[in-house]
N, C-alpha and C positions, 0 to 999 in steps of 0.2 A: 436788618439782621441784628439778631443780638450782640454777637462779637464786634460789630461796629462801634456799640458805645461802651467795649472794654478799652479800660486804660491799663498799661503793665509798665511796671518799672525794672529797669535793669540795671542793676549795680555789680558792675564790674571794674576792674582797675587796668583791665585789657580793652586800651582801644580801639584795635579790628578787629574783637569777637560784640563788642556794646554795639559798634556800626552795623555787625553782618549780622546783628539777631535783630535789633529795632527795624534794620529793612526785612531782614523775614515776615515779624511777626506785623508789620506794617502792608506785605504785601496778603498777607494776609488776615485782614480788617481791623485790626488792632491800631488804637492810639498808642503810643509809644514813646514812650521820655527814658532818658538814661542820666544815671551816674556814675561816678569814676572812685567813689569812695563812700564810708557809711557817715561821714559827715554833710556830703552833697544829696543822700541820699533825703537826711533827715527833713533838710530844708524844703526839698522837692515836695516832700509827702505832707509838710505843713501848708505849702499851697494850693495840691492838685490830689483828688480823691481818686485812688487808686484801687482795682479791682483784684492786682494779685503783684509778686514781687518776683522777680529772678535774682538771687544773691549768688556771689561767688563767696566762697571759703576763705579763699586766700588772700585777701587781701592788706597792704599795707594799714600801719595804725592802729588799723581796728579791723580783727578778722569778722568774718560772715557771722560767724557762731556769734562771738559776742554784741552785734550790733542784732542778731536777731533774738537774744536773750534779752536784750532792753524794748525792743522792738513789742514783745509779748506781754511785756510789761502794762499796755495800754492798745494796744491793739490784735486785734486775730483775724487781720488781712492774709490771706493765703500765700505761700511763701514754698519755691522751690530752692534748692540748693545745687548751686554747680561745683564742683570739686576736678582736680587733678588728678587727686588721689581714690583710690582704689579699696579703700581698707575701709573691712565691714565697721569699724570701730567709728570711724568718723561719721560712714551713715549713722550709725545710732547716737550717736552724738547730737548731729543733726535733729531727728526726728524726736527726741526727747526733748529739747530745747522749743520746739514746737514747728518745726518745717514741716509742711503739708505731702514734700514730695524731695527726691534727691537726683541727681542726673550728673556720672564721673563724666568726665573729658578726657579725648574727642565723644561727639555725640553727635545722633541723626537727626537733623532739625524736626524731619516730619516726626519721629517719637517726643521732642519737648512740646510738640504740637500736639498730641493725642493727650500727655498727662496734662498742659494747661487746662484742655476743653473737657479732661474728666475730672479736674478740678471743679473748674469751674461750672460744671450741670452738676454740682452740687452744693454752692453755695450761691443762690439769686440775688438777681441784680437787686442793688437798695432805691427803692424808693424817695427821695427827701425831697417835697415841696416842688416850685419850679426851679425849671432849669432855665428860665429864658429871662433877662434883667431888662426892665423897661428903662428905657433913656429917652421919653419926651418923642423925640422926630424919630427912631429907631428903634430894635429890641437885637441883644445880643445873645445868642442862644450858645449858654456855656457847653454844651458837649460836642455840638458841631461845631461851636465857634466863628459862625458865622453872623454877620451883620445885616440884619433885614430892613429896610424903611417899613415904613407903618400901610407904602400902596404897597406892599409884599416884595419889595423888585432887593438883589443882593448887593450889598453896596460893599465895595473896591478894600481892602485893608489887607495889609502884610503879614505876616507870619509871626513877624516881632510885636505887632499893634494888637494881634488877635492874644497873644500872649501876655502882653500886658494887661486888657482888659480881664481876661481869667482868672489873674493873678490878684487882680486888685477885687473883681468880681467876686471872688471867694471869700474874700473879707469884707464885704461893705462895712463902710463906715470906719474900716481902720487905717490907718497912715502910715506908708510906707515909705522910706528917704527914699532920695535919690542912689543912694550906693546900695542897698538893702536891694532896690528894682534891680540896679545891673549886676548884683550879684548872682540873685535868682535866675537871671534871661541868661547870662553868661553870655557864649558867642562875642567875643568883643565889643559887647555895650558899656559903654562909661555913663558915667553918671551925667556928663555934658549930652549925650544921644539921647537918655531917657527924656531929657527935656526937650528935645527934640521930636522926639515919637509922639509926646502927650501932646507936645501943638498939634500936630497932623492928628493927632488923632480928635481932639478937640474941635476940628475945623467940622468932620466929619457927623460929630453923632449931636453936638450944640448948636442950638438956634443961633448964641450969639457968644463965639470962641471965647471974646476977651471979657465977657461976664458967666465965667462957667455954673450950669446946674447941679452937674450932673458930675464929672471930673475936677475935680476942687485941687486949688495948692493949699495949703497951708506954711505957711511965711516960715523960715527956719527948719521944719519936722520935713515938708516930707508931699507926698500925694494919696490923695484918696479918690474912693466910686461910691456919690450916693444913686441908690436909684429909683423910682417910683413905686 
């Protein structure tokens, strides 16, 4: 299904409406990454290609409006607005700035569910190149995220491993520190786990862990994904 390989991001600074819309729109076929700010938002969106944005208004630092007036600035990923407020003024605010779509709180999940999907059956999925990264003994296929050997059969990786590779996947060839990874994964990764995660995950997708091909250190910088 198509909605399967939508990603949407949710940036809010409320952490039981970011958890109770990601499980919504997760149960229903949507990838789903959150933010808690438009600085967490930013990083998000430099590593994972996103198909449309849920922003909240209100938030600390850096309200919705101006993180989506920078936002326009270089992109015109579809973008609805959630708001507290009530006043027609803000909607037009909003939708001048360039928001696709607006929705006050409280709200009926099934209505942010109809204007996503009429969003979205009008702007098509993007096509770019492959999605699937060859690594020698396996192929990691960036939108399901799953890890395939080369006899077809799914081989074994964690949530945080499948993350990591996507991460780094998205930028072949560039190097990324150790704090730079744990900052992105968040969930209490330190920069001592990440080098954790890359053994295990090294052991997995390389012929031979301790001469890597394919997942590379580089001494001082940092780690990288080259791939075939």
């Amino acid at each position: 299904m198509e909605q399967e390989q939508r990603h949407i991001l949710v940036v809010d600074d409320d952490t039981r409406l970011r958890n109770l819309l990601q499980r919504f729109l997760r149960d229903n076929g949507f990838l789903v990454s959150t933010a808690k700010d438009a600085d967490e938002a930013r990083i998000m969106l430099e590593h994972y290609k996103v198909c449309l944005l849920i922003v909240d208004i209100m938030m600390p630092k850096e309200s919705g409006l101006e993180f989506l007036a920078k936002l326009r600035q270089e992109s015109s990923v579809p973008v609805i607005m959630l708001t507290a407020m009530g006043d027609v003024e803000d909607r037009i605010v909003g939708l001048e700035r360039g928001a696709d779509d607006y929705v006050a709180k409280p709200f009926e999940p099934k209505e942010l569910l109809l204007r996503i999907a009429s969003i979205l059956k009008r702007t098509p999925v993007e096509k770019k190149g492959s999605q699937k990264l060859d690594l020698g003994l396996c192929v990691f296929d960036m939108q399901t995220k799953e890890l395939i050997s080369k006899q077809d059969e799914l081989l074994h990786i964690t949530p945080v491993e499948q993350n990591l590779l996507a991460i780094l996947g998205a930028k072949s060839g560039q190097v990324f520190s150790r704090e730079k990874l744990s900052e992105i994964l968040g969930a209490g990764q330190s920069p001592r786990s990440i080098d954790v995660q890359i053994t295990r995950l090294r052991k997995k997708i390389e012929k031979d862990s301790k001469n890597p091909r394919y997942l590379q250190t580089l001494r001082g910088k940092g780690y990288m994904l080259l791939s075939d």
